[in-house]
C-alpha positions in Angstrom: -51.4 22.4 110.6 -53.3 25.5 111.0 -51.5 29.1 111.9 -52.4 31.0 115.1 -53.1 34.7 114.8 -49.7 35.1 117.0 -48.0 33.3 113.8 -46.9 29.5 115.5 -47.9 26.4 113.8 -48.6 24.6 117.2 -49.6 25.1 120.4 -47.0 23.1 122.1 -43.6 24.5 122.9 -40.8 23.4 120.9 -39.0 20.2 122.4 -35.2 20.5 123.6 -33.4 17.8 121.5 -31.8 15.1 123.3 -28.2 15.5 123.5 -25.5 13.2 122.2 -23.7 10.5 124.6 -20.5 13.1 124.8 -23.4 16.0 125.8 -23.2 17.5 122.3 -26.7 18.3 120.6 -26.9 18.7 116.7 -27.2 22.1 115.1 -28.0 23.8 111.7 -26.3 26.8 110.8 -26.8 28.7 107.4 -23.3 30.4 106.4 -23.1 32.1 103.3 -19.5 30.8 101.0 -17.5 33.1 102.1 -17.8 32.1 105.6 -18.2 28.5 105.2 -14.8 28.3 102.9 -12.7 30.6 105.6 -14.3 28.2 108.8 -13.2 25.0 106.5 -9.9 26.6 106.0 -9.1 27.6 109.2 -10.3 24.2 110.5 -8.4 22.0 108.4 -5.0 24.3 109.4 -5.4 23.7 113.2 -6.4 20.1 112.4 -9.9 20.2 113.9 -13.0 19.7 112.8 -15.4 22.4 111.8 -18.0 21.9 114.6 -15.3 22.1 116.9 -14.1 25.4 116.2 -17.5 26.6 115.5 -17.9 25.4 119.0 -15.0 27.3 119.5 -16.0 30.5 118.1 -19.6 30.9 119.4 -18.6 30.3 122.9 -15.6 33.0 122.7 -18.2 35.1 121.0 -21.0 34.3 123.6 -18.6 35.6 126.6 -19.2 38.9 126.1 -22.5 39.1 127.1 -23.3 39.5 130.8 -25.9 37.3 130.9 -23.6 34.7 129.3 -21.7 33.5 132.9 -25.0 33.2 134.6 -26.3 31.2 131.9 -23.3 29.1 132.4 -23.5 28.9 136.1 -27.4 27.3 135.6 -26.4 24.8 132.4 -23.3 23.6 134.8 -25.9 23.1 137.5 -28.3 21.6 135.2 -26.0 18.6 133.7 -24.8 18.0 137.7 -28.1 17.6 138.3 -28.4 14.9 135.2 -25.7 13.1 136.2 -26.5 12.6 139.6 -30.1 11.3 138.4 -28.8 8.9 136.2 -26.1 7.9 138.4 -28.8 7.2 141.3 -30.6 5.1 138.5 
């Protein structure tokens, strides 16, 4: 693969990973110990899983940002949309 001056590998945007059956998509997240040890903690003493209350935690997180309800608003919209396609299918 050869660079572009602007630094990208590729001149094709990135493709959107399909998301699981229960509308979850997998993610990578690179926590130092510290971090990783308190989310394990804290997830095994409300019984949940760790993705869940990372879920959890970055969603609280996300709603203070203004942008954040309108964002929600258009994914809401989106997976409606979705539905309704594969529904009609």
């Amino acid at each position: 693969m050869n660079a572009r001056p602007d630094g990208r590998t590729s001149d094709r945007p990135a493709e959107r990973k399909p998301a699981r059956k229960d509308g979850r998509v997998k993610s990578t997240l690179l926590l130092d110990e510290t971090l990783d040890f308190r989310l394990s903690t804290i997830a095994a003493s409300l019984k949940i899983d760790r993705s869940t209350l990372a879920a959890q935690l970055i969603d609280a997180g996300l709603r203070r940002y203004a942008l954040d309800a309108a964002l929600r608003q258009f994914a809401g919209a989106a997976a409606e949309t979705i539905d309704r396609q594969e529904t009609a299918a």
